[in-house]
N, C-alpha and C positions, 0 to 999 in steps of 0.2 A: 427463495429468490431475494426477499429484503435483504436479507444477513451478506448476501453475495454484493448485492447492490451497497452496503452500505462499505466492504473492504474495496471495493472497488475506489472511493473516496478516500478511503485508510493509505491505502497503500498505492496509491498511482501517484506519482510524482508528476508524469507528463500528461498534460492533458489531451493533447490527441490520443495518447493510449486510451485513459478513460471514456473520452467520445468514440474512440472505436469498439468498444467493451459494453457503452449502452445500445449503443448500435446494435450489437449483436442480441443484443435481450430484446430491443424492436423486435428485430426479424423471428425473434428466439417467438414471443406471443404472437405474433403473427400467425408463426406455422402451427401455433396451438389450436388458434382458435378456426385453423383449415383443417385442423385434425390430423397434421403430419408433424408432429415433435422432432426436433433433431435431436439421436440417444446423444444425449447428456442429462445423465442421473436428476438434477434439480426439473430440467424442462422436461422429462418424464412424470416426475409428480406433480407437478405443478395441473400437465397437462391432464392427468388422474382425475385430479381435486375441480379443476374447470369442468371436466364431464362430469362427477358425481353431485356437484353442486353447482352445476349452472354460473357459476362466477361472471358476475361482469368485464368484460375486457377494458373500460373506458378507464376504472379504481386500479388496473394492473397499471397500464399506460401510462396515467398521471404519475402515479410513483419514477415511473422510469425518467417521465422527462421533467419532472423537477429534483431529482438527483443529477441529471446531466446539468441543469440548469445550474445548480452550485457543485460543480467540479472548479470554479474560479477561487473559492476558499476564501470569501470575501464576507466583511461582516456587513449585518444585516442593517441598511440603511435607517429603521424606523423599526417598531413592534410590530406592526401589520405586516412587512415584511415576512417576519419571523412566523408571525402566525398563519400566514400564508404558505409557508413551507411547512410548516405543523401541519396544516388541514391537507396538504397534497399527497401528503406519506405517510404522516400517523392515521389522520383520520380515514385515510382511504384503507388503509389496513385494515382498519377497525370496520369499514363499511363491509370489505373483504370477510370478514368474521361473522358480520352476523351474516350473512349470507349463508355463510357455512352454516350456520347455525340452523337455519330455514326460516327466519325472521328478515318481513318488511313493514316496516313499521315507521311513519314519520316522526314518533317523539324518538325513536332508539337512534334512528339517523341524526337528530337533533342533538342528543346526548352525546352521538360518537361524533361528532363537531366538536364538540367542547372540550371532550375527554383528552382526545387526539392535539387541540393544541396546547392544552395544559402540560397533555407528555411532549411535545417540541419543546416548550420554554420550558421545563425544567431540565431534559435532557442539555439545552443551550448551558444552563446555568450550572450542571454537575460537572460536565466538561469542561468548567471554564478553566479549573488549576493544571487542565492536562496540556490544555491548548494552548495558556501561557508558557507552560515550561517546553514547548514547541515552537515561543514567539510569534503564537498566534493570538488577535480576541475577535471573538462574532459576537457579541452582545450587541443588540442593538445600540446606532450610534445617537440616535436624536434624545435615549432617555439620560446617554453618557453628557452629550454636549449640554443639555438640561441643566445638569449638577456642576458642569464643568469639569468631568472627569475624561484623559484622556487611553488611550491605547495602552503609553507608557506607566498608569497607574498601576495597571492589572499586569504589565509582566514584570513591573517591581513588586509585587503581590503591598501594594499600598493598603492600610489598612482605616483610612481617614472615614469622617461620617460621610462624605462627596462620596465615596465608594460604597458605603453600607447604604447609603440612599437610593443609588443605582436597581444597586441588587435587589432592594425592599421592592423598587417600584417593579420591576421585573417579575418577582415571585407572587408580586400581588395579581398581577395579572393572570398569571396562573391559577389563584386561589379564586379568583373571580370565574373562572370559566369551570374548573371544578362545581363552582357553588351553580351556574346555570346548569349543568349538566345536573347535578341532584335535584332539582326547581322540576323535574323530567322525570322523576323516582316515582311517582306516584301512577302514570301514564306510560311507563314502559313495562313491556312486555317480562315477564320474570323470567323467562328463558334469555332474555339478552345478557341479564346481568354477569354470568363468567366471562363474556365477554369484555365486560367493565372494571374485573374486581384490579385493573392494574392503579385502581383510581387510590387504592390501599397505599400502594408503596410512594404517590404522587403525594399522597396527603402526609405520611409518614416524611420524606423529605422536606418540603414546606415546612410542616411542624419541628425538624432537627434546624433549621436553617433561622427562623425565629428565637428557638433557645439561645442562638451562639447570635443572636445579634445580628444578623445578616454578614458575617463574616463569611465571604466563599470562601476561603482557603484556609477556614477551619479544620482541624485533622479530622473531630468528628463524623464530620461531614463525608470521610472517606470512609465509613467504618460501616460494617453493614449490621443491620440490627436483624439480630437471631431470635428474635421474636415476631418478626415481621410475619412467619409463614402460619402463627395461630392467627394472627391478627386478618390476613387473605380466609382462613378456616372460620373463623367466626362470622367474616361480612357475609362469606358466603352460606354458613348455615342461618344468619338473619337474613338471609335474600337481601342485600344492601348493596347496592357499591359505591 
């Protein structure tokens, strides 16, 4: 359903299509959680996965309606903005997860906080060269107006320290909420952790984005590291994430 939920934003050009499309995923969990699925293949499994693990309805919900909430395509006024839409959809994923998992646990929920908006702002930040060359920017505006950086920086792919500053304060904030999330390592449950190891590929881009100087629109930075999948094998035979 995420995956669905997110080409929904990809690809709807009109927004009342898209409002009528989250609509339909309302009603779609609705009839899940009355135990009447409409056959459509996703809200079959979905509705599977609700009965075999109990899933909360309130983490499915929130996803839905802060996806409808930015069907405007609108950049994010502030960072807590952003981070706010991070904890609606990543982190409730993640809450989604451990459930599956059969873990309730207040430091694991603490941790899929952190985690969740670390993956928002970075995913914000790996998007940014795609969104430009679409004449879009979502970066927070108050750290842009900050540096004195505007809109038109980033879809001249401007490469000034005003721009690399931006981006620094941006990724730091990610690195920040990563670092609380591990603060949590000692106190969380070791079955949660597969559900954490995305914190591998989070930490791996911070660290490529630092080498190049906080350049986003470094090619690097589009390259994917073929090492990455010992590097998820090893956190997770060290129990780590």
């Amino acid at each position: 359903m995420w995956n669905w939920l997110r080409l929904i934003k990809d690809s709807v050009s009109e927004k009342t299509i898209g409002l009528m499309r989250m609509q339909f995923w309302k009603r779609t969990v609705d009839d899940i959680y009355s135990d009447n699925p409409p056959h459509q293949p996703v809200a079959i499994e979905l509705w599977k996965a609700v009965r075999r693990h109990n899933l909360t309805k309130r983490w499915l919900m929130r996803i839905i309606d802060e996806r409808e909430k930015n069907l405007d395509d609108k950049a994010y006024r502030n960072i807590q903005e952003l981070e706010n839409y991070a904890e609606n959809t990543q982190s409730s994923l993640l809450y989604l997860t451990l459930e599956i998992l059969g873990i309730k646990d207040l430091h694991a929920d603490h941790a899929a906080s952190h985690i969740g908006k670390a993956q928002g702002i970075v995913t914000c930040l790996r998007a940014t060269p795609y969104h430009g060359s679409r004449r879009r920017v979502f970066l927070p505006m108050d750290i842009c107006m900050l540096h004195g950086v505007s809109q038109e920086d980033f879809l001249r792919k401007n490469q000034n320290k005003n721009v690399r500053d931006v981006i620094y304060d941006i990724a730091s904030q990610a690195h920040l909420h990563l670092k609380h999330a591990r603060s949590f390592h000692k106190s969380v449950p070791v079955r949660a952790f597969p559900a954490f190891l995305q914190t591998v590929a989070l930490e791996d881009y911070l660290k490529k984005i630092q080498q190049v100087n906080f350049d986003i629109f470094h090619p690097s930075l589009q390259q994917k590291n073929t090492l990455l999948p010992l590097s998820l094998y090893i956190q997770s035979w060290r129990r780590r994430y």
